[in-house]
OpenMM code with the backbone's topology and positions (N, CA, C; nanometers):
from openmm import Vec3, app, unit

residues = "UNK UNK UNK UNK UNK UNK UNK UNK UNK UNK UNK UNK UNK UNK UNK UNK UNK UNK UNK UNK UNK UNK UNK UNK UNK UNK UNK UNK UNK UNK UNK UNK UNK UNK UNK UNK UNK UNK UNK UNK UNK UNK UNK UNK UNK UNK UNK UNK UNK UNK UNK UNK UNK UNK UNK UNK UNK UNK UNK UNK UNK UNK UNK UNK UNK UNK UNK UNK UNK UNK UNK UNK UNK UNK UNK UNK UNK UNK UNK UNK UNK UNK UNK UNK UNK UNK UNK UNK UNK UNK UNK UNK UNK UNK UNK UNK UNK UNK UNK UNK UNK UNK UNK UNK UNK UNK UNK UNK UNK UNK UNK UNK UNK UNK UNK UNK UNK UNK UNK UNK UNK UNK UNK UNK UNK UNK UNK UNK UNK UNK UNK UNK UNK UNK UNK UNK".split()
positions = [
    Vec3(-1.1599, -1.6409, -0.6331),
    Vec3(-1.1195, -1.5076, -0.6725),
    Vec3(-1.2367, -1.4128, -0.6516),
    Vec3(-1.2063, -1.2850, -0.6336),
    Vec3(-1.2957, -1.1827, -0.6094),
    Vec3(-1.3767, -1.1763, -0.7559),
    Vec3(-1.5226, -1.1394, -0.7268),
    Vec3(-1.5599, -1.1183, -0.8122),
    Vec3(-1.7109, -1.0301, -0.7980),
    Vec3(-1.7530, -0.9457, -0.9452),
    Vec3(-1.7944, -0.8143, -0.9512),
    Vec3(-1.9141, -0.8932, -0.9166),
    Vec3(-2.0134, -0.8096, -0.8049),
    Vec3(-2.1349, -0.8313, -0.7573),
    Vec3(-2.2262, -0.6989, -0.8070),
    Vec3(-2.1712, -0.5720, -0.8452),
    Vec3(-2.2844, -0.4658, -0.9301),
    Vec3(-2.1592, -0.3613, -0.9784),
    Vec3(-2.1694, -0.2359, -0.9731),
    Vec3(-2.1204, -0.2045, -1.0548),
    Vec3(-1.9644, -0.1066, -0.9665),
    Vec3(-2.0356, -0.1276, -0.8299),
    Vec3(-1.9958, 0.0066, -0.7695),
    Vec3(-1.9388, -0.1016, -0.6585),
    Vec3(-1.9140, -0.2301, -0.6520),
    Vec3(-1.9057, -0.3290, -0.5469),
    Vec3(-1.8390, -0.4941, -0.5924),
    Vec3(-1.7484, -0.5696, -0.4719),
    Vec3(-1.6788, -0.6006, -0.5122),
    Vec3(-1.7294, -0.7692, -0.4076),
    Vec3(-1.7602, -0.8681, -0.4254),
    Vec3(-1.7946, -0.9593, -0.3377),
    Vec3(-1.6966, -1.0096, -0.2793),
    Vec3(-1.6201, -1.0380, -0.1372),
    Vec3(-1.5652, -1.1182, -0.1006),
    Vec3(-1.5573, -1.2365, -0.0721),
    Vec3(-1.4227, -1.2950, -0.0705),
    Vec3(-1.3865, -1.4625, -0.1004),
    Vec3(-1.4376, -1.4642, 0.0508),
    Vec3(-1.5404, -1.6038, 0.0423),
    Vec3(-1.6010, -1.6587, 0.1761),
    Vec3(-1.4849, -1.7481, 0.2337),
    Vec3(-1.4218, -1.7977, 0.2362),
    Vec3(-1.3146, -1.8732, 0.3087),
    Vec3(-1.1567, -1.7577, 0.3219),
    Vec3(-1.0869, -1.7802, 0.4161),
    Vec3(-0.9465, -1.7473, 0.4147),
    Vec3(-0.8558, -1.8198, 0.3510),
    Vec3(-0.8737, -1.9736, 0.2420),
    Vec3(-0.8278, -2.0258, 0.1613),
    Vec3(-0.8233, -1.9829, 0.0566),
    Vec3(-0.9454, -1.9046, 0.0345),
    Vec3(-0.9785, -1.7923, -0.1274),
    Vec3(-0.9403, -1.6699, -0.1342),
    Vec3(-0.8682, -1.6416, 0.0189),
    Vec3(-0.7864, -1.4987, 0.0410),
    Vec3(-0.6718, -1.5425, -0.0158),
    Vec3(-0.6166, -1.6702, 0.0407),
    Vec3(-0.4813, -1.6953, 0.0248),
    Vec3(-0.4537, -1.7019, -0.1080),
    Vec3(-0.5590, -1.7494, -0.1545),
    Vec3(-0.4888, -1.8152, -0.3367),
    Vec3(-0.5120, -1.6442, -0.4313),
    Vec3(-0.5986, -1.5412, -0.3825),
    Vec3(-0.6364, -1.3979, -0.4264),
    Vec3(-0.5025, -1.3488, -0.3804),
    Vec3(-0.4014, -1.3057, -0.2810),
    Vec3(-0.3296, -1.2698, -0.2150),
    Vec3(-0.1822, -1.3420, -0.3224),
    Vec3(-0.1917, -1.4748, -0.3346),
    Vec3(-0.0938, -1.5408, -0.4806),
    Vec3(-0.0975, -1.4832, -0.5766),
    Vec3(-0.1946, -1.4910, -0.6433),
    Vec3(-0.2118, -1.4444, -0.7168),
    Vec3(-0.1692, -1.2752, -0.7378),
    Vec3(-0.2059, -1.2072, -0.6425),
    Vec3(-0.1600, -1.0526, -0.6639),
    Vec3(-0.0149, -1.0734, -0.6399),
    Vec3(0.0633, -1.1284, -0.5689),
    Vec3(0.1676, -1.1137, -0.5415),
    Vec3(0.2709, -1.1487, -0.6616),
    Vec3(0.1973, -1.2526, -0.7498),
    Vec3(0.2567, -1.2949, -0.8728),
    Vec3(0.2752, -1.1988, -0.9595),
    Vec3(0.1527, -1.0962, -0.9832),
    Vec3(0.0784, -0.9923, -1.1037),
    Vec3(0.2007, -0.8862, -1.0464),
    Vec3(0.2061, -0.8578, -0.9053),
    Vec3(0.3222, -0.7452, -0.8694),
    Vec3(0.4135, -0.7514, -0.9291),
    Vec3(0.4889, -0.8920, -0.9104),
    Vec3(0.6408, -0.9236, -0.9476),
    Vec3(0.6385, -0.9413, -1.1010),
    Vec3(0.5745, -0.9812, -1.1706),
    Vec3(0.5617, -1.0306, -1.3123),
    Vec3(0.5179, -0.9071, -1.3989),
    Vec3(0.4123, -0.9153, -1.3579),
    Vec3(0.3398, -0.8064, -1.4846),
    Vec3(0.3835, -0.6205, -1.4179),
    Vec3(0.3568, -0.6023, -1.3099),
    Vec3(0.3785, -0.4396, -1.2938),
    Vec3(0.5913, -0.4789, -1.2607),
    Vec3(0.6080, -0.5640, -1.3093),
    Vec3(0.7916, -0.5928, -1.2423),
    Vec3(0.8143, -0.4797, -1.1318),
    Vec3(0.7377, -0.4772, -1.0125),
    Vec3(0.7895, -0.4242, -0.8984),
    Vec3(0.9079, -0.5522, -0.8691),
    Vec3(0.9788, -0.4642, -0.7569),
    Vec3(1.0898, -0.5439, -0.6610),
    Vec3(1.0218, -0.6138, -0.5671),
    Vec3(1.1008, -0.7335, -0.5196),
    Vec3(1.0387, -0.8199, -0.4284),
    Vec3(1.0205, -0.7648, -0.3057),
    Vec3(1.0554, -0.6759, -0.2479),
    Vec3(1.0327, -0.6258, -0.1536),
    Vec3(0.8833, -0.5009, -0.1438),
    Vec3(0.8735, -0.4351, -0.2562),
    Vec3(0.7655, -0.4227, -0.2798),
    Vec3(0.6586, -0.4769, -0.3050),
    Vec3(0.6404, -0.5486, -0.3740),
    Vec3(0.5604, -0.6197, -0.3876),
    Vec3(0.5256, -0.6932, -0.2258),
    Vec3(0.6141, -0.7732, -0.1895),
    Vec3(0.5991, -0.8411, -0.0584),
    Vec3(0.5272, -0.7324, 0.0529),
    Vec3(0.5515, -0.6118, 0.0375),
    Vec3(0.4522, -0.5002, 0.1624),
    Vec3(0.3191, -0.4797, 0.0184),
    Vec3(0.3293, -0.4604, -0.0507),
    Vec3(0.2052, -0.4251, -0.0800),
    Vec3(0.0583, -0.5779, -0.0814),
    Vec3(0.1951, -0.7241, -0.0651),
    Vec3(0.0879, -0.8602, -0.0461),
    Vec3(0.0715, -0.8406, 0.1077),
    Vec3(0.1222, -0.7510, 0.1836),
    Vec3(0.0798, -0.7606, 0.3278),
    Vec3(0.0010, -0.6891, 0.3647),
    Vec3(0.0019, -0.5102, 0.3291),
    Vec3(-0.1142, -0.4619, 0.3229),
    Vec3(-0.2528, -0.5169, 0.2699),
    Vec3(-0.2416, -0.5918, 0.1496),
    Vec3(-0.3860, -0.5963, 0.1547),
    Vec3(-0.4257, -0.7459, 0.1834),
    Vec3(-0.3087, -0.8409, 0.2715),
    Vec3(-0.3762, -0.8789, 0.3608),
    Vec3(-0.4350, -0.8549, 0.4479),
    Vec3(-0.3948, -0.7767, 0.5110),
    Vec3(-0.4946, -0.7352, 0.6172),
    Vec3(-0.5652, -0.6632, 0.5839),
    Vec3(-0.6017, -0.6060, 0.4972),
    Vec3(-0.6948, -0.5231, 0.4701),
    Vec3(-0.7923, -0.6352, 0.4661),
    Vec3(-0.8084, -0.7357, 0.3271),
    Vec3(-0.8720, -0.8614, 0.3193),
    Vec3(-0.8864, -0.9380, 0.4729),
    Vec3(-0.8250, -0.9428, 0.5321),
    Vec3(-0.8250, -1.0656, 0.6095),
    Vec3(-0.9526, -0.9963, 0.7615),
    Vec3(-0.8815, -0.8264, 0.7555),
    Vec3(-0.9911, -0.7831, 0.8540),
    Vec3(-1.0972, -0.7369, 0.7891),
    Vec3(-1.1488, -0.7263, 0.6576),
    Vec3(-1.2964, -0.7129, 0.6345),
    Vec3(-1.3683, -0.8611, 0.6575),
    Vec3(-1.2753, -0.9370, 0.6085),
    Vec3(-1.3187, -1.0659, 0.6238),
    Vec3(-1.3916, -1.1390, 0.7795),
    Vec3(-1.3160, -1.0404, 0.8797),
    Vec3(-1.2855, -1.1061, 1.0640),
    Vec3(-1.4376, -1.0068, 1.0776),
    Vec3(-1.4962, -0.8944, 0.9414),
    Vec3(-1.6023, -0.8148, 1.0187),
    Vec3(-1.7111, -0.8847, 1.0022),
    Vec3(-1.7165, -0.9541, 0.8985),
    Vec3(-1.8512, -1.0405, 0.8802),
    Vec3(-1.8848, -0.9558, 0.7234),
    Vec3(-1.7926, -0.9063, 0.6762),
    Vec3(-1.8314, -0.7989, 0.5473),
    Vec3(-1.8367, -0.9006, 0.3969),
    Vec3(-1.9884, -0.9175, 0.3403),
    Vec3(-1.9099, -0.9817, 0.2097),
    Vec3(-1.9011, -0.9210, 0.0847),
    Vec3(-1.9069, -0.7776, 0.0734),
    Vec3(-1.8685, -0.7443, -0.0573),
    Vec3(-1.7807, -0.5786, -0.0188),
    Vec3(-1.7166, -0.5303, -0.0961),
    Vec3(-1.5925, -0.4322, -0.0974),
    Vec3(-1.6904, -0.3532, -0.1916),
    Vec3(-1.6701, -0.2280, -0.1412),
    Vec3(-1.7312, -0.1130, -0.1793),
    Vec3(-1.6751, -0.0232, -0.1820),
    Vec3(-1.6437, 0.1132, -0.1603),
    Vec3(-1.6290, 0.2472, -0.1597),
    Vec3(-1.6409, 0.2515, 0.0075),
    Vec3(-1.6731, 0.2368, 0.0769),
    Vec3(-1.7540, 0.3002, 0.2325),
    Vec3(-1.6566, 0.1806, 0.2735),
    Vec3(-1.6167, 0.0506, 0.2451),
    Vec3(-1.5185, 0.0070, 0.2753),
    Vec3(-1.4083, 0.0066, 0.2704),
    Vec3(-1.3596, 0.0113, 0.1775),
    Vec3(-1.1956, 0.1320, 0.1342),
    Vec3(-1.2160, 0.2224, 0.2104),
    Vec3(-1.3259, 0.3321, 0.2504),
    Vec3(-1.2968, 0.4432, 0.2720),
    Vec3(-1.2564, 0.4138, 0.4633),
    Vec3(-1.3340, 0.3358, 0.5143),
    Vec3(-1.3419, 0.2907, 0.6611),
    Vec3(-1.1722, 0.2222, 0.6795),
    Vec3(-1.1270, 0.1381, 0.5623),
    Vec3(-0.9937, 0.1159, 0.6037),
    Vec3(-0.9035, 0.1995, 0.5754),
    Vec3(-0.9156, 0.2664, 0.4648),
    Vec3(-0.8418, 0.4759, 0.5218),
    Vec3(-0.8481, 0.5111, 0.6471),
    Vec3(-0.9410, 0.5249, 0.6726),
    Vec3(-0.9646, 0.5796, 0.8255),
    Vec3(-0.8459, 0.5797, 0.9570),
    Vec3(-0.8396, 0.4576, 0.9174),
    Vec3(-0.7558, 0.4044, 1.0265),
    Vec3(-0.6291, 0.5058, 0.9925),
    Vec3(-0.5865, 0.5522, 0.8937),
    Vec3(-0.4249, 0.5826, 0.8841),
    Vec3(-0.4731, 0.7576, 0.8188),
    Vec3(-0.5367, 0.8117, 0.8554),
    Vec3(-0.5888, 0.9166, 0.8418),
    Vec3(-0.4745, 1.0171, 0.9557),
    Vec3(-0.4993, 0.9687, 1.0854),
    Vec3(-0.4277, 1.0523, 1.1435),
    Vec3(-0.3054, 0.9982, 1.1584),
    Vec3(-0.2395, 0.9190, 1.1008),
    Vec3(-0.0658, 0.8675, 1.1434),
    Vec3(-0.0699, 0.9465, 1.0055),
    Vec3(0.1307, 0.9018, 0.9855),
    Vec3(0.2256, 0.9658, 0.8837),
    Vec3(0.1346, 0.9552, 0.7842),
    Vec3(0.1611, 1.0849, 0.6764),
    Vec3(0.0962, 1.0930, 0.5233),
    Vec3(0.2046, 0.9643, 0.4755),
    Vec3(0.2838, 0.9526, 0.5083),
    Vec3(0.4200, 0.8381, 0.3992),
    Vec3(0.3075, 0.7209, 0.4309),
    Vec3(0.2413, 0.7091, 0.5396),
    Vec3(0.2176, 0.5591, 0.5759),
    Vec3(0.0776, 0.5940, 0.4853),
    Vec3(-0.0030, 0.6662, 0.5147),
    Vec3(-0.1262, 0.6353, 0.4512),
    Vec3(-0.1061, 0.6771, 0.2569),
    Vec3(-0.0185, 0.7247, 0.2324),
    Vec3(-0.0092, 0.6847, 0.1198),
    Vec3(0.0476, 0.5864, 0.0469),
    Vec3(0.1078, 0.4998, 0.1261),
    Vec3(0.1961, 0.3423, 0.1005),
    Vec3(0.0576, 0.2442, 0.1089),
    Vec3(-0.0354, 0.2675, 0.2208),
    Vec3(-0.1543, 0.1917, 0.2182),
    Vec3(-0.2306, 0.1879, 0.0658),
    Vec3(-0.2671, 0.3529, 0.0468),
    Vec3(-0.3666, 0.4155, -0.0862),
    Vec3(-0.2820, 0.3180, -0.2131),
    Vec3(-0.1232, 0.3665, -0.2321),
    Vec3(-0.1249, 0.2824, -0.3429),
    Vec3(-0.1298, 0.1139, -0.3431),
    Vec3(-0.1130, 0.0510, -0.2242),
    Vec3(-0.1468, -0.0926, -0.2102),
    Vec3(-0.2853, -0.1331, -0.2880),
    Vec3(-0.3661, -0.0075, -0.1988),
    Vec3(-0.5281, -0.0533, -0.2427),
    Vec3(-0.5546, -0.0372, -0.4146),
    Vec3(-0.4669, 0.0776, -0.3928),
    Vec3(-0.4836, 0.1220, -0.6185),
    Vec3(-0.4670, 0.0047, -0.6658),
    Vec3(-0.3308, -0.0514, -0.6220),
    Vec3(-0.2730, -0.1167, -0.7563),
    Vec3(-0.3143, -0.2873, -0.7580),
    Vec3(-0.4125, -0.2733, -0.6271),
    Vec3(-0.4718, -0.4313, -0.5867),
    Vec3(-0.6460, -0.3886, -0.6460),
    Vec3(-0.7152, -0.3061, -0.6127),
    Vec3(-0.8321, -0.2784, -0.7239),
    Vec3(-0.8181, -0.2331, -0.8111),
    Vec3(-0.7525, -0.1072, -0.8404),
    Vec3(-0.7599, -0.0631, -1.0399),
    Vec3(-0.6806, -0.1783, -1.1024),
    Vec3(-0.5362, -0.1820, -1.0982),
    Vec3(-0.4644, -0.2780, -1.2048),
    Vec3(-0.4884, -0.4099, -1.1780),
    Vec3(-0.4933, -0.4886, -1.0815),
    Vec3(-0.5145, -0.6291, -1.0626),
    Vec3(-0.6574, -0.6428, -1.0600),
    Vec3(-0.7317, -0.6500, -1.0289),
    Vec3(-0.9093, -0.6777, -1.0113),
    Vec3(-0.9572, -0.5899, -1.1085),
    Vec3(-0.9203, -0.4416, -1.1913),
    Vec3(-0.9472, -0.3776, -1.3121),
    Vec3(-1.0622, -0.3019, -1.2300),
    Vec3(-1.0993, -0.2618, -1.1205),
    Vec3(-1.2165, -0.1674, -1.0982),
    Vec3(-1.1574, -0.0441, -1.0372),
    Vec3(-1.1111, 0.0315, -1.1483),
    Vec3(-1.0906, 0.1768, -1.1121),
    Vec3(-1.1920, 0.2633, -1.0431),
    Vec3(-1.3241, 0.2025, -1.0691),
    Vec3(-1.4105, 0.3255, -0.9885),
    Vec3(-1.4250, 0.2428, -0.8386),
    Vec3(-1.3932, 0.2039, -0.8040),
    Vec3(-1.3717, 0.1633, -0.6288),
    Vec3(-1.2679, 0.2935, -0.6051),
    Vec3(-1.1791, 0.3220, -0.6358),
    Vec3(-1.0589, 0.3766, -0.5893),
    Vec3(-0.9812, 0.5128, -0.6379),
    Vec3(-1.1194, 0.5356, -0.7559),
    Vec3(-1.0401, 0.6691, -0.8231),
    Vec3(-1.0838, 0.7759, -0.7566),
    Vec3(-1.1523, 0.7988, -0.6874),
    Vec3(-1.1810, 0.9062, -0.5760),
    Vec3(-1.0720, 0.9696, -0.4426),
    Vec3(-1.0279, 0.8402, -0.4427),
    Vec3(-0.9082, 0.8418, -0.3246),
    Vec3(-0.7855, 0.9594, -0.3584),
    Vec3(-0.7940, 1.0582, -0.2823),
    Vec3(-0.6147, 1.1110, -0.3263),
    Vec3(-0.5097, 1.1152, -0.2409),
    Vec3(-0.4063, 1.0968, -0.2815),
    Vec3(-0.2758, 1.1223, -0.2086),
    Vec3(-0.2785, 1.2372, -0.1171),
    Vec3(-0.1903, 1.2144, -0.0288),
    Vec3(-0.1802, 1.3473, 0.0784),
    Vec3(-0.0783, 1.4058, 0.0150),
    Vec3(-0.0728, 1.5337, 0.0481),
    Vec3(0.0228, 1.6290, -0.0062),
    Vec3(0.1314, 1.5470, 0.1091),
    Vec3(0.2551, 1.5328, 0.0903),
    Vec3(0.3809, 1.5109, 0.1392),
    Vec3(0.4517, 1.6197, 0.1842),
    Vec3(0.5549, 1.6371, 0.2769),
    Vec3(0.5922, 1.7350, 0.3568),
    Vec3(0.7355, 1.7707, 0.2726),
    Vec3(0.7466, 1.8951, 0.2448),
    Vec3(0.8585, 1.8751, 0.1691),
    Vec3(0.9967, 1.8816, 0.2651),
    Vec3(1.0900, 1.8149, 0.2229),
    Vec3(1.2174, 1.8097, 0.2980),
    Vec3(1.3121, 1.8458, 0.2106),
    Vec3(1.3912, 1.9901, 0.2413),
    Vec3(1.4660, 2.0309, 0.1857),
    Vec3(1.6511, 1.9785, 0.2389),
    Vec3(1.7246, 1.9394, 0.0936),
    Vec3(1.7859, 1.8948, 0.0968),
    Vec3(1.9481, 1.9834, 0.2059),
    Vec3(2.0266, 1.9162, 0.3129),
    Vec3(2.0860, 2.0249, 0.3194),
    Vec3(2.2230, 1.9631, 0.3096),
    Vec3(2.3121, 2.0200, 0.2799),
    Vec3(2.4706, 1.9980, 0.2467),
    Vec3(2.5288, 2.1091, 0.3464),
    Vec3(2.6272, 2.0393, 0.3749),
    Vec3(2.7256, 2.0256, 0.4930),
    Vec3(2.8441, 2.1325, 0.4778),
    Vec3(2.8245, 2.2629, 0.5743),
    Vec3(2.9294, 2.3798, 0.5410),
    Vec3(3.0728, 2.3096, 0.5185),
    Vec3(3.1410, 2.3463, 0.4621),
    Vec3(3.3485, 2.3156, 0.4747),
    Vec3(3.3984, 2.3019, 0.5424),
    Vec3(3.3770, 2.3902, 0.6798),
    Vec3(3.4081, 2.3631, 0.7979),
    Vec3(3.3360, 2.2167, 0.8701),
    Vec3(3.2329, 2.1737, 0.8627),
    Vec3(3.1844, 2.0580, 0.9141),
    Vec3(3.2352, 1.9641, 0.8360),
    Vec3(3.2467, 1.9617, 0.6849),
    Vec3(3.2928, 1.8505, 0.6231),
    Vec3(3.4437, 1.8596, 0.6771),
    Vec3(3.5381, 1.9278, 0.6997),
    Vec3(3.6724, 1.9013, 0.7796),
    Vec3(3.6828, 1.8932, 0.9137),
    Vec3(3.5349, 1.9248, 0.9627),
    Vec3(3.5611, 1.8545, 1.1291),
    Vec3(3.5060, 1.7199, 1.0923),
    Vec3(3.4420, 1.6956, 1.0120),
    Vec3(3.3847, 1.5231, 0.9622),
    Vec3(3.5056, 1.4470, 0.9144),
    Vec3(3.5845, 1.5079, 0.8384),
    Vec3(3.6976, 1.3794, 0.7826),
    Vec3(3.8094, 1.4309, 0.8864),
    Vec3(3.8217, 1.5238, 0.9391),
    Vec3(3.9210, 1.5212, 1.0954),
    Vec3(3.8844, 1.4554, 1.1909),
    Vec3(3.7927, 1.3894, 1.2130),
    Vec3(3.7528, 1.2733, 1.3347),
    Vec3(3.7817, 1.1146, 1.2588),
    Vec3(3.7649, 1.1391, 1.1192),
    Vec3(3.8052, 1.0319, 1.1063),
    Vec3(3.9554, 0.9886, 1.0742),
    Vec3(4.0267, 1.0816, 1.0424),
    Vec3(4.1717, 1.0907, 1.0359),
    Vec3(4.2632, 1.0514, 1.1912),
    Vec3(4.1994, 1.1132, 1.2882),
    Vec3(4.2632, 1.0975, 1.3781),
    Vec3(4.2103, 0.9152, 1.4750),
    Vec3(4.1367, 0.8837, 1.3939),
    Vec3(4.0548, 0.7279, 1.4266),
    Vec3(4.1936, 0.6227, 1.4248),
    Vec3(4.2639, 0.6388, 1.2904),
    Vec3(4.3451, 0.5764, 1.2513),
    Vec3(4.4715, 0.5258, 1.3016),
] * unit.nanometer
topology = app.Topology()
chain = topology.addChain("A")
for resn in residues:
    res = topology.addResidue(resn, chain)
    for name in ("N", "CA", "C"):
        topology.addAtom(name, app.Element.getBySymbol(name[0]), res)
């Protein structure tokens, strides 16, 4: 299991056997203790596999701040939906599961794009159920 190397830093598991059983373990704490859905939970045990698995492929052995921040990076310029599906992976795998809020409380959400809802004039909703009337 991961464990605290100073105050501001996080040592990584030297084998990919000590990912796997860290990676169980969170996936358990998802479903059990925060009762996410299995499907959540299951993307948020995949994100931070790879997150884990490629600090691991860098030769990196402890998790810091400058490391979170370098695997942001990557999703900096794709969709805000995607890099904020990453951010809360990383939250809820360092603050609530591993308990080190100051790795991650710096991080903020992207503002989201708002999408305004639109409903369908009278006339379209009766050319919509007139295509399907005449289906029949």
């Amino acid at each position: 299991m991961l464990y605290q190397a100073a105050t501001s830093s996080l040592m990584l598991p030297n084998k990919l056997g000590n990912i796997d059983q860290v990676l169980d373990g969170f996936s358990k704490f998802c479903l059990i203790d925060l009762r996410l859905s299995p499907e959540t939970a299951h993307r948020h045990m995949l994100r931070i596999s790879k997150y884990l698995r490629t600090i691991s492929s860098r030769g990196q052995t402890e998790i810091n701040q400058d490391v979170i921040r370098n695997c942001l990076g990557q999703y900096v310029n794709r969709s805000p939906y995607l890099y904020a599906n990453v951010l809360k992976a990383l939250k809820v795998f360092h603050r609530d599961y591993l308990g080190h809020e100051d790795l991650v409380k710096t991080f903020k959400f992207p503002r989201l794009p708002f999408r305004p809802k639109t409903v369908p004039s009278r006339e379209e909703l009766l050319m919509f159920y007139s295509a399907f009337r005449s289906q029949k």
